[in-house]
C-alpha positions in Angstrom: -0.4 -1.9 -23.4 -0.2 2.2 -23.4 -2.3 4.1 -20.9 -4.6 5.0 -23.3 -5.7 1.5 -24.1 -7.2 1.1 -20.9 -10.6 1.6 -20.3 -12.0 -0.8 -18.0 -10.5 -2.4 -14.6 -11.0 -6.0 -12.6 -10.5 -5.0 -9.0 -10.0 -8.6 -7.6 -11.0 -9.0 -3.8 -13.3 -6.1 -2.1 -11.3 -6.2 1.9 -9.7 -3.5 3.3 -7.4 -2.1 0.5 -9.0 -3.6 -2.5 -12.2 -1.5 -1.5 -10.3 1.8 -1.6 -8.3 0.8 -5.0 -11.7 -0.1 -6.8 -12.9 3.5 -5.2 -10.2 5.3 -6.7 -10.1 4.2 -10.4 -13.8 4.7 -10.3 -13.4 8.5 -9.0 -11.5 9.1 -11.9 -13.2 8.0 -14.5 -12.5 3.9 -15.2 -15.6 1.2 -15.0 -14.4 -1.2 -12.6 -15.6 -4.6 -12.3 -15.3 -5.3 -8.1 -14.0 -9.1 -7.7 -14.7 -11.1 -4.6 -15.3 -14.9 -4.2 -18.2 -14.5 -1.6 -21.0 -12.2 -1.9 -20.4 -10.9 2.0 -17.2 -9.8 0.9 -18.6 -7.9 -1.8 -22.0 -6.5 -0.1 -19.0 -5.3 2.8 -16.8 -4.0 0.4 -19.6 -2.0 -1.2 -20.5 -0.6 2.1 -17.1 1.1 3.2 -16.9 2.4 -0.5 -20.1 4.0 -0.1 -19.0 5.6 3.2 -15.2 6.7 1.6 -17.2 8.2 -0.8 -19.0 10.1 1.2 -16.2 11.3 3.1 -14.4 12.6 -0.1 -18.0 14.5 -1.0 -17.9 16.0 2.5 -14.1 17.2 2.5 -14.3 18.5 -1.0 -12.5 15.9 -2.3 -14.2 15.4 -5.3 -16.8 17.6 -7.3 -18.1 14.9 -9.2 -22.0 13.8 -8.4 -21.3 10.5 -5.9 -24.1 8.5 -7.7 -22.4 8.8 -11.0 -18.9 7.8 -9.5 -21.1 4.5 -8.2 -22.4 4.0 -11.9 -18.8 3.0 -13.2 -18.9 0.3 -10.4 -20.0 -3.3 -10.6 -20.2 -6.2 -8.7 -19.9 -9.8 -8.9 -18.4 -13.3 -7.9 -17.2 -14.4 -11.1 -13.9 -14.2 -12.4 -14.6 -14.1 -15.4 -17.2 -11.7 -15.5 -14.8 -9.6 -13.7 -11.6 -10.2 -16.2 -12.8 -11.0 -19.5 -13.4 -7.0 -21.2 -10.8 -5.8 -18.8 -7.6 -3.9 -19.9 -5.6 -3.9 -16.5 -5.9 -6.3 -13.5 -5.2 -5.3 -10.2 -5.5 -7.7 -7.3 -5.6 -7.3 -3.5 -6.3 -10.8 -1.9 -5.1 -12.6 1.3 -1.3 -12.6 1.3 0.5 -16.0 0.3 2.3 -16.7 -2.8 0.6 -19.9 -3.1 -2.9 -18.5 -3.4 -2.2 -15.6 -5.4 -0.1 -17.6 -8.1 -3.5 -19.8 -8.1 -5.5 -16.7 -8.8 -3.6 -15.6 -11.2 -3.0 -18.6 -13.2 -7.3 -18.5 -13.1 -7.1 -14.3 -14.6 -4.6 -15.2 -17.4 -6.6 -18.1 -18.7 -9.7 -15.0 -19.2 -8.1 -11.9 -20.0 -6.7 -10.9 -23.5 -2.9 -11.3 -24.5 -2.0 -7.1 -24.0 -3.5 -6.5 -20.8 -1.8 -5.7 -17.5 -1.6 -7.7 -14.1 -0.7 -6.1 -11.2 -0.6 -7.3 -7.3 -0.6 -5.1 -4.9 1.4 -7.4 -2.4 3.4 -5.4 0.3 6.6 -7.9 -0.1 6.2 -11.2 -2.2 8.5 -11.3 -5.2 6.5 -10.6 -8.3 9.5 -13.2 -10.2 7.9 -15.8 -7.5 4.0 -14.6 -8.4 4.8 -14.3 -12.1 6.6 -17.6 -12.7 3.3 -19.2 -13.2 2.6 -17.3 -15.9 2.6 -17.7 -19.8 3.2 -14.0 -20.5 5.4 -12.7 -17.2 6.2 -9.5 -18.9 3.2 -7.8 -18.0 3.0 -8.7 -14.8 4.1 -6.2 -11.8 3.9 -5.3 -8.3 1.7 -1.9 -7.5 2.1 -1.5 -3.9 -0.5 0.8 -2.6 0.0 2.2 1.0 -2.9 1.7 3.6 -5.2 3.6 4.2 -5.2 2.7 0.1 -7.4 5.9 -0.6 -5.7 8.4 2.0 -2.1 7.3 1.1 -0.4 9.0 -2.3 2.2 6.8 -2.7 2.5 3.2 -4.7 5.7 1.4 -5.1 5.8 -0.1 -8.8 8.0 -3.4 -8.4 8.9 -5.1 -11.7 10.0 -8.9 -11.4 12.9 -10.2 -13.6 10.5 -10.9 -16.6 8.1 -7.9 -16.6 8.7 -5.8 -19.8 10.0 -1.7 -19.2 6.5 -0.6 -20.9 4.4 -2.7 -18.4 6.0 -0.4 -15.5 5.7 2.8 -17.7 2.2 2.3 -18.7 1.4 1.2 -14.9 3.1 4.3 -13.5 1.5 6.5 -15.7 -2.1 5.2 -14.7 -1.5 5.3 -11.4 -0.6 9.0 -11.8 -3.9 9.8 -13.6 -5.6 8.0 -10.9 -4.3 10.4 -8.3 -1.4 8.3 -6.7 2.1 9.2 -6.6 3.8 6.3 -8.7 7.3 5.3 -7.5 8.8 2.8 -9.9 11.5 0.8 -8.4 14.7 -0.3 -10.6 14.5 -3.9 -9.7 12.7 -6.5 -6.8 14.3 -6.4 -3.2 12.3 -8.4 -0.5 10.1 -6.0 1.4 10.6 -3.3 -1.9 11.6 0.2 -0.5 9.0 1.3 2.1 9.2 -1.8 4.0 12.6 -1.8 4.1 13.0 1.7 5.9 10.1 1.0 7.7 11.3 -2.0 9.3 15.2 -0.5 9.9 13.3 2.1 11.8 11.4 0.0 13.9 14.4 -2.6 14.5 15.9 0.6 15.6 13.4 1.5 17.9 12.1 -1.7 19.8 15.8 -2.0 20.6 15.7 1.4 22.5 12.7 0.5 24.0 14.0 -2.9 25.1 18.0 -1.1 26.2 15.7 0.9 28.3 16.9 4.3 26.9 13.4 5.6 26.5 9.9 4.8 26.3 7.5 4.2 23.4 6.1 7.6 24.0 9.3 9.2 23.7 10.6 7.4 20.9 7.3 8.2 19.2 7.5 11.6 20.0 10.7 12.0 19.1 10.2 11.0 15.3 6.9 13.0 15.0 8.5 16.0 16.4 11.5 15.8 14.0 12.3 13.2 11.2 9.2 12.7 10.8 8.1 16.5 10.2 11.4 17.1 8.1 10.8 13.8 6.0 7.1 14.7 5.0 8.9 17.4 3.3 12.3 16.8 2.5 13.1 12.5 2.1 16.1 11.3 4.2 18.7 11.2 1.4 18.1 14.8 0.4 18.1 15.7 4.0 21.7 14.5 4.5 22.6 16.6 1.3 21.3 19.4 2.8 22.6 18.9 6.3 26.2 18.1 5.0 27.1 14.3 4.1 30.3 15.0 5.9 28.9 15.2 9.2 26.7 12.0 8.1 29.9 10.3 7.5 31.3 11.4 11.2 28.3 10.8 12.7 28.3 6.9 11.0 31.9 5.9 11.6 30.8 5.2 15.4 27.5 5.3 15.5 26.4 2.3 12.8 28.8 -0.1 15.0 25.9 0.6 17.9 22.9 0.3 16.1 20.7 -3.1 16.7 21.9 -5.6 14.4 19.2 -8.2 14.5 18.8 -10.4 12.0 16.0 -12.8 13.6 12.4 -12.0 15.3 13.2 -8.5 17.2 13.0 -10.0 21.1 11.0 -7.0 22.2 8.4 -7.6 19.5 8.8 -11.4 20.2 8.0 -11.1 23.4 5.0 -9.3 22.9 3.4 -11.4 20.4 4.1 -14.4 22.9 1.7 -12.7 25.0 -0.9 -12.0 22.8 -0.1 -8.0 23.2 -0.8 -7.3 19.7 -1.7 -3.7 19.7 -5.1 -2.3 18.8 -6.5 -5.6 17.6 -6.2 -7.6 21.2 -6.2 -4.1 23.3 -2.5 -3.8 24.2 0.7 -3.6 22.9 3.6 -1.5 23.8 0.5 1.5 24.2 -2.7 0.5 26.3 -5.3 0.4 23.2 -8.5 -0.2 25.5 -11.3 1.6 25.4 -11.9 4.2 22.2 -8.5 5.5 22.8 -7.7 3.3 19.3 -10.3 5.2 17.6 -10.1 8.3 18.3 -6.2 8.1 17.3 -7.2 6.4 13.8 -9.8 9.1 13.0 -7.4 12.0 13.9 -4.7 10.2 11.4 -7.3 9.6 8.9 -8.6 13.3 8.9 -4.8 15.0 8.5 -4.4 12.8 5.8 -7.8 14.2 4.2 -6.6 17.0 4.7 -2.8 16.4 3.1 -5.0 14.9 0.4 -7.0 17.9 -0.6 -3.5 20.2 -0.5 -1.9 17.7 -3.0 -4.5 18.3 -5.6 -4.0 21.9 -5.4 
């Protein structure tokens, strides 16, 4: 399948990032047939479409007329009303392998021979999801990042049967979508983002739990520098530029120090044991009572409105 043989889109479940993925194709131009199996989770997913709409209209997102964005979408609880005329499949249900190979064994059975599947799973192996399948190679993994309509970037995961023009064609369309398509070189449990993600925060509950600084410092101290220098220049090209000489001299003792866990991280552990979960339960390792959770959530969301609007320049 090329980019230019798709025309219409099954967006299969309507929750927190399947929402903002339907949203997005339809801002740019695809119909999009909205999948969910219960008509709350539909009528809900509507809803906080209408509202990131909005939101878009009122930043200056988008030109477009919002009605006419809301024309190319549709609604329903059949699968195969959902599938059957579409050209690329894009699914964003519960995560477990054994659901999602069950739903996908359903999609295959409706759609034609040439269209494209895509999960966007944040770390099951799309050689695990795609094994039930009678035509693996045009299945792959399109990560999206949440918030799925604020965040650019989606990691494009092939499995060891998906074709090299599934993940070209898939790129591409997430590029004309607005997205900023990484395609990765092969699987790895977790992909790429995960994998830094959770190095960083191994990292970092360890400090917390050696006692060398608080969770307010260790925060502070990546938004005040790694983090400021990586929204502009990644980590690798940041040791080019900074010399990988000293990088080397700084890792021959410093790696031999850093938290080696290869379990549960004890700190996080620990929390979890006590039902300190973060925002969700009211505490974690920050005190998230009150509207202090938010406030914080609506000040990240609005600089990355903001980021948003300066990409499309």
């Amino acid at each position: 399948m090329k980019l230019t043989g798709i025309k219409e889109v099954a967006n299969i479940g309507a929750g927190t990032m399947g929402h903002a993925i339907a949203l997005q194709f339809a801002m740019n131009g695809y119909q999009v047939n909205v999948y969910d199996r219960e008509e709350e989770g539909l009528q809900r997913g509507q809803k906080l479409i209408q509202h990131d709409l909005q939101t878009f209209v009122k930043a200056g997102v988008i030109d477009e007329n919002p009605e006419q964005v809301l024309s190319r979408l549709t609604y329903t609880t059949d699968l195969k009303t959902a599938c059957q005329n579409a050209n690329f499949v894009i699914e964003s249900i519960v995560e477990n392998e054994k659901i999602k190979k069950s739903v996908w064994s359903e999609i295959e059975k409706i759609v034609s021979e040439s269209a494209i599947l895509a999960t966007n799973t944040s770390g099951l192996s799309p050689t695990a999801l795609q094994s039930v399948l009678q035509y693996p190679e045009r299945f792959v993994v399109a990560h999206f990042w949440n918030p799925a309509q604020l965040m650019p970037l989606v990691e494009v995961v092939p499995g060891e049967k998906t074709n090299q023009e599934t993940v070209d064609t898939t790129v591409e369309l997430m590029n004309k979508i607005g997205k900023h398509a990484v395609p990765l070189k092969k699987e790895a449990l977790g992909f790429v983002g995960n994998r830094i993600q959770l190095a960083v925060l191994r990292e970092a509950f360890h400090i917390i739990n050696q006692g060398i600084a608080s969770p307010e410092a260790v925060d502070d101290i990546i938004k005040y520098s790694l983090g400021r220098r990586w929204n502009l220049v990644g980590p690798v090209a940041s040791a080019d530029l900074g010399g990988l000489d000293v990088f080397k001299n700084i890792s021959s003792y410093l790696y031999a120090d850093l938290a080696n866990e290869t379990g549960t991280d004890p700190a996080l552990a620990k929390k979890v044991s006590q039902n300190k979960l973060g925002l969700k339960t009211g505490k974690g390792f920050y005190d998230w009572q009150g509207d202090t959770g938010k406030e914080i959530v609506k000040k990240r969301d609005q600089k990355l409105l903001e980021q948003l609007k300066t990409d499309q320049k």
